[in-house]
Structures are given as C-alpha cells and as structure tokens.
N, C-alpha and C positions, 0 to 999 in steps of 0.2 A: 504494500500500500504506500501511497502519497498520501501529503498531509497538505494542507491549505490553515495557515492559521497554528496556533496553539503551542506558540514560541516560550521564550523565559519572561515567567511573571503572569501568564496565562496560566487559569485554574484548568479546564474541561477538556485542553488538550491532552493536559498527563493523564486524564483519566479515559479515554479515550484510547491509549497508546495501551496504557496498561491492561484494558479489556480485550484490544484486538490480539494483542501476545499470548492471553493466557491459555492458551489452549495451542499455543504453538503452531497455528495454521497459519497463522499472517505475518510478514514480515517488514517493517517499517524500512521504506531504501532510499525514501527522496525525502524533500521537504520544501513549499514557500513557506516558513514559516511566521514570516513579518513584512509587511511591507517595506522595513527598513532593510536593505539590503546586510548592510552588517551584522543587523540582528539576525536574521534570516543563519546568516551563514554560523555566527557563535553560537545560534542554538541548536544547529543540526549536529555541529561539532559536539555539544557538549552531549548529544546521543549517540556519539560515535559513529555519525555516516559520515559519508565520502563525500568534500567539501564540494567533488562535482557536481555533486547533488544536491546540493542546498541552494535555491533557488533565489535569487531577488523579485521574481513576483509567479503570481500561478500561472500566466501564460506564457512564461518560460519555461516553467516544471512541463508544461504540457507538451509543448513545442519539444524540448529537447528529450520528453520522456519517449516519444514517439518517435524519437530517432535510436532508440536503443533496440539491443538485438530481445527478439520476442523473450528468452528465457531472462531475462535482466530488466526488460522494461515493467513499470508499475501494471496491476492489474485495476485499482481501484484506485478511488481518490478519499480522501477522509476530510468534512467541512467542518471546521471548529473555529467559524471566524463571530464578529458580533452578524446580525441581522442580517443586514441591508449585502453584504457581498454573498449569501447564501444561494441567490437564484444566479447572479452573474457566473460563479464560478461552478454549479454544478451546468448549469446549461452549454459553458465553455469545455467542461469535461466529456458531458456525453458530447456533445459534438467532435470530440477529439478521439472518442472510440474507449474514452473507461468509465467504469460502475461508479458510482456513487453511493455513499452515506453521508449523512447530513446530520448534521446538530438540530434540532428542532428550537424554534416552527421555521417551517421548509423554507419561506421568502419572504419578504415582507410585507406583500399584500396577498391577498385573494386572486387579485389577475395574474402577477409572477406565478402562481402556483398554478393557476390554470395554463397559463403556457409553456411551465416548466412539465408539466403532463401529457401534453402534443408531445414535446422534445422528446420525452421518456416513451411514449407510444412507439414515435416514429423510429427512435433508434436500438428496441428491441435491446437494451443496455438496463442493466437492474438497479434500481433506484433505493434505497436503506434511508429510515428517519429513526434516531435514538429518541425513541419513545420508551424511557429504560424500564419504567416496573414492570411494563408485559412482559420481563424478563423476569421476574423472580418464582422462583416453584410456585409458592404457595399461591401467587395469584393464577396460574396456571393451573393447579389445583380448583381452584374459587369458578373459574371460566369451564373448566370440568363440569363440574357438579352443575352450573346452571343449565349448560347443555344438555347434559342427560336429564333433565326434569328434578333437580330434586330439591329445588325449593317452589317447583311448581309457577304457574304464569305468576313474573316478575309485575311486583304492584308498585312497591316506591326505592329511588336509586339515591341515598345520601354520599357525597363524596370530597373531600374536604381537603385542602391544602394550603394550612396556615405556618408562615415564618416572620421573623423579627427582626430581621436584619437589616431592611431598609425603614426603622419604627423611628430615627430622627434626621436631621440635620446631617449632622456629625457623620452618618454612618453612609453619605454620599463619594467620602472620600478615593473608595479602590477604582480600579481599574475596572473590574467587573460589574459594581452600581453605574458607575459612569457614563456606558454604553446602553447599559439597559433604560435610563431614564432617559436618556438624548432619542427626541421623535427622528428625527435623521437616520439613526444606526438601531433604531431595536424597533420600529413602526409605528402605530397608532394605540396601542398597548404595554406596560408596563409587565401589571403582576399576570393580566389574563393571557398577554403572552409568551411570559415566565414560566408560570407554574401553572396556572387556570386551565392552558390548554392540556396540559400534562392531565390534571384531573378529568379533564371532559375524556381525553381518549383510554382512559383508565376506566370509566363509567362504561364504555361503549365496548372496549373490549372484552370485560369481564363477562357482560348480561347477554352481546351480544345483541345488544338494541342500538338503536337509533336518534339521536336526538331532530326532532322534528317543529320543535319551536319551542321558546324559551321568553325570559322576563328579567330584565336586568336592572341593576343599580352598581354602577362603577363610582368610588370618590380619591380624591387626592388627598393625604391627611396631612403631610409636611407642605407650609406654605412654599412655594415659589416652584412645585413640581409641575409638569404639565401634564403629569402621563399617571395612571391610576395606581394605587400602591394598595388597594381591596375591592373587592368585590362580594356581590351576591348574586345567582343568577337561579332562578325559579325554570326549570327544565320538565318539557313535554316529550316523551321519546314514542316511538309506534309500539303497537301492542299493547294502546292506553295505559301504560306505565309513566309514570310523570317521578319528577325528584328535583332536589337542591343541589347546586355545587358553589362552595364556598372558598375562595382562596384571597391571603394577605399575605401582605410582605412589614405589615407594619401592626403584629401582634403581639407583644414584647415578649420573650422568655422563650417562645416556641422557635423549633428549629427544620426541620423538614420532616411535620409532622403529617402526612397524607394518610388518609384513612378512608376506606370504602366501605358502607354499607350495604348490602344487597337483602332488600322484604320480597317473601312471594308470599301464595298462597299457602306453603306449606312449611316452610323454613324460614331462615335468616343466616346469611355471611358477613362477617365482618374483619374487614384485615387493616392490619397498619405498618407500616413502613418501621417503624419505630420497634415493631415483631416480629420480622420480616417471616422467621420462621413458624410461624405461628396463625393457623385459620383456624374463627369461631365460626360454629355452626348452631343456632338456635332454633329451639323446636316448641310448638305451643304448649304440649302438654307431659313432655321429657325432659330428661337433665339435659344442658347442651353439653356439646359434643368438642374438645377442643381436639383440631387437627394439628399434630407437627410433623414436618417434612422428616419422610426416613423414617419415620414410624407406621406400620400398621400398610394394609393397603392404600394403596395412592393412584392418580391417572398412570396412566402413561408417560402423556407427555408433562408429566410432571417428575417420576420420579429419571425419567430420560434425561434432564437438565441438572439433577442433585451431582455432588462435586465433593461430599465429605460424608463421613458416617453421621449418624442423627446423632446431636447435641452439640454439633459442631457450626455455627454460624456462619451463614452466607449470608449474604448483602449485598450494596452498592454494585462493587465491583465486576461480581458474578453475575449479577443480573444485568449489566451490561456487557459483559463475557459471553453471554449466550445470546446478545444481540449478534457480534460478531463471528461465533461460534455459525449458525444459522446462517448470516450472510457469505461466511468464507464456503459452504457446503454448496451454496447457490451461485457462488462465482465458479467454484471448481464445475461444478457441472456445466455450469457452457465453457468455459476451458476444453469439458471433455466433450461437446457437442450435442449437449442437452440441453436444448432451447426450449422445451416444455416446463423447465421451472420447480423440475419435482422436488427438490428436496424441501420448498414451500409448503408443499402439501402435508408433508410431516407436521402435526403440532407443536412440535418442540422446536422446531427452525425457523418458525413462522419470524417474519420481521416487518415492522411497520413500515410502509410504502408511499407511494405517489399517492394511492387511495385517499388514506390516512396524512397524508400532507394537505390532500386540498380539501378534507373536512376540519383540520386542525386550522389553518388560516379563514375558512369558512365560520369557525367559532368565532375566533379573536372579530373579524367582519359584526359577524350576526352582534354578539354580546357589545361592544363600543355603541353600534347603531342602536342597539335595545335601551342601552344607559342615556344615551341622548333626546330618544322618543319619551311620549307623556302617552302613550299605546302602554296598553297593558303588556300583550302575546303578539310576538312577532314570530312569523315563520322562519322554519330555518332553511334561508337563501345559498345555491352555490353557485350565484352570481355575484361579481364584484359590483358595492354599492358606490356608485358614483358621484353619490352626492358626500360620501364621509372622509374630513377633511379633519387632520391633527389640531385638535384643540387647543387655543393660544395659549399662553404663558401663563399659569396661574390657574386657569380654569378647574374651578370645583367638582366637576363631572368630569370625566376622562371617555 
C-alpha cells in the first residue's frame, strides 16, 4: 500500500498503518505523506522506506508508482488526509488504476461522493471506507443475531456517541480540532461528520435497516465556532422502526463513548465500545443473557475475526485490522483474477464501500438541512441539497 496523508504529528495515520500490518498481508512501500515536501520525505524515513519513495505530493506517488515494475509497484492507496483532499485524491487514484480506502466521510459533500461512485463504477477498482466498529466481533455478533430473527421485527434503534474533547476554548488548540472545525477542510459539519456519521452507519449496519427520514437539532456550544460541536437527531428507518442518535464533542468527562441499542419484539442488544468484548442481550420475561467473545457459541462471522483466546481484549486496533484484513483478501482476489468480488460475500471480510460512502455524506447533507429547517420530518434525500450553504461565523445552529 501507498499512503496519502498521515505524516509526523498526525494521529489516524499511525493507526491506520498499524491495522493494515497486523495480519501481515499489506505492506507499507511509498508515501505523500505531507504536503510539505521535506516532511513528506523525514516521515517516510522515519518508517524506514526508501526515500525514492516518499513522495512530495500524491500525484507524484501516483505518476511515479505506475512507473514501477508490476511486482514493486503499490496495489492500493491508503487516504488519511483532513476532509476536503479525500475525493481529489481517491478519484486521482482510481483513475490511475489503484484501490482505495479512505478515512471517513468519503468527500466533502454529497455530490463529491456521488461522483466519486460513477469513478468507482466505471473503473471496476475497489473502493474501502474505515467505518471501524463494523469491525469488532461482538458487533458482528449483534448484526448476527438480528439477522437471524432473534430479537424479532426491530421497533426502536438508540445509538449514541458522546466525547469531550472539543467541550472549551482551550481544547481548539491541536492539529486535529483545527481541521475538523475549519468549514474549508472538514465541510458543512463538525461533530455529525466526526462521529454522528460513525453512529448512523453503526445503527444501519447492525439492524440492517434503513434510515429513511429523520429530525434534527445541531448547536455550536463554544462561542466563535461555526460548525456544530452536538447534536440530536430523531431517526425514521423502513420497516417502521424509528430511533434516536445522539453525538457530542462537547460533553465533558466522556471519551469515545459509543453505544448501540437495539429493541425488537422479542429481545434487546446492547453494546458499547467502552466493552468492546462484551454483548447484552435482554429478554422480557428471562434473566438476560451476557455475551462474551470466545465464549460459548458465537456466528460465524464472528468468531472468524477473534484474534486471542476469551478474556483476552480486542479493541481499537483489531477492529480496524479486520477492516484491512477483508480489504487485502479483496484486492488479492482481483490480483488473482476474481473480478466477482467474492471474498465480500464472506461476513467476516465485508468492508464498508462506495455504498456506505454516499449514504454517510447523505447523512451529514440530510441532518445540517434538518437542523436549519423549522419542518419537523425531513426525508432522507440522496441528492445533493443545493441550496445548503456553511453557516457564517458564529452561527448558533450548524
């Protein structure tokens, strides 16, 4: 793999690097890693590639990776920039003839992704979004059991992702709030397209529903922000199942604390990032049921992705390890001339896509427009809204 992004002093890079390695199918061999050329090259050194390969920008990487002999040149490209270079540089890649993964959300608008998903049609090139928790057992476990029926038709979908780290002033300082609050480099969204969209595709993958319209209230809570730092968003999905998702950046004490709900007619699921190992199952008229990975019967494609005996914690790292894990199986197969895509079809390899790229920007879209309307239930649109426009300086509503 190439890298785009995620030099010295970048967080999501190293984490990033460290997930594609773990399983020893991917090997890191180029890098742009900064737009400053110098940097570029001191951080590729400081990973011990070959300074040829460390790039002063990504249409060099690309240019010159395509000049290498097929068993030496890059097979994929890895996006871990802020926002706004996400659709330039994956659109530059497949058109250059490599795979992509992407950092999420996929572009910065709605239309970028809409035509970043022609590009990915047309060039039959496989497209990857770190959408990381679809990566941990137990939620795969959780996505299990609703499939097979056994919380019965899904009634209400809670899902929640509160942190505290951008809760004053003061905590604008790093390199990573910086980008994220600048409308320029992170879009028309803050926390909803930080972490909010993480939540919505977490709700949808788990139930396997649809969000199908929604009710929002986005506010700025540090003066002089312009871009949302919490949210509420009241969720309609199909198969009349309706629910809440909640995320902040400005809830003091909390940390990346994400948690799913799932009510049907006959159970309840409840997991938390903070237990990663660990799904509850509640039942109306039984003790409930706690699930731990590695223990007892489990899916499939659940116990297919465990990585250590039970009592032995996975996390972070591994659930994004089995993003990569999944993508590398899907690049080797057209490698080997399997352009049907199978090793997707397995549950356990599954990785979030173009699909899930243009419904995650389709969120951030829907939910901004929703917070600005005085409409109650707004449909959820996967056209780009042409009249929503970055809200000035200061604005209360995001």
């Amino acid at each position: 793999m190439g890298m785009v992004g995620g030099g010295q002093g970048a967080f999501i890079g190293a984490i990033h690097r460290i997930a594609a390695q773990m399983d020893n199918e991917i090997e890191l061999v180029c890098g742009a890693f900064s737009s400053d050329a110098s940097r570029s090259l001191e951080s590729g050194k400081a990973l011990y590639l070959d300074p040829e390969r460390c790039y002063s920008s990504y249409q060099q990487m690309f240019t010159r990776e395509q000049q290498q002999p097929a068993e030496k040149r890059m097979d994929m490209v890895v996006i871990v920039t802020p926002n706004h270079l996400h659709f330039p540089v994956a659109k530059l890649a497949l058109e250059s003839g490599f795979h992509v993964m992407s950092d999420k959300p996929a572009t910065l608008t709605l239309k970028e992704a809409l035509e970043l998903e022609a590009i990915v049609k047309q060039s039959s090139l496989l497209y990857g979004l770190s959408h990381t928790y679809t990566g941990y057992p137990m939620v795969k476990e959780a996505k299990s059991r609703v499939a097979a029926g056994a919380l019965g038709k899904i009634k209400k979908v809670v899902v929640e992702y509160p942190q505290g780290w951008l809760a004053s002033k003061d905590d604008e300082q790093s390199k990573q709030a910086a980008w994220r609050l600048d409308p320029a480099r992170s879009g028309i969204s803050c926390c909803m397209g930080d972490i909010g969209v993480h939540a919505a595709n977490l709700a949808e993958y788990v139930t396997g529903l649809e969000i199908t319209a929604l009710c929002a209230s986005l506010t700025t809570n540090v003066p002089g922000r312009s871009l949302d730092d919490d949210g509420t968003v009241l969720l309609r999905f199909n198969h009349d199942a309706h629910g809440v998702l909640l995320a902040s950046q400005i809830s003091v004490g909390e940390e990346n604390n994400l948690r799913i709900r799932v009510y049907g007619e006959h159970a309840s699921l409840d997991w938390s990032q903070l237990e990663p190992n660990s799904l509850l199952m509640k039942f109306p008229n039984r003790a409930s049921q706690l699930i731990r990975s590695g223990v007892g019967e489990l899916a499939p494609a659940t116990t297919a992705i465990l990585r250590t005996p039970a009592g032995h914690p996975e996390g972070y790292l591994e659930a994004f390890a089995n993003l990569y894990r999944g993508f590398a199986s899907q690049v080797r197969a057209r490698l080997a001339g399997d352009n049907d895509n199978a090793p997707a079809q397995e549950s356990h390899l599954d990785v979030p896509g173009i699909y899930q790229a243009v419904r995650g920007m389709a969120f951030i879209e829907n939910v901004v427009a929703a917070s600005h309307s005085d409409l109650k239930w707004h449909p959820f649109s996967l056209l780009p809204n042409e009249e929503l426009a970055t809200p000035p300086q200061g604005d209360k509503h995001a």
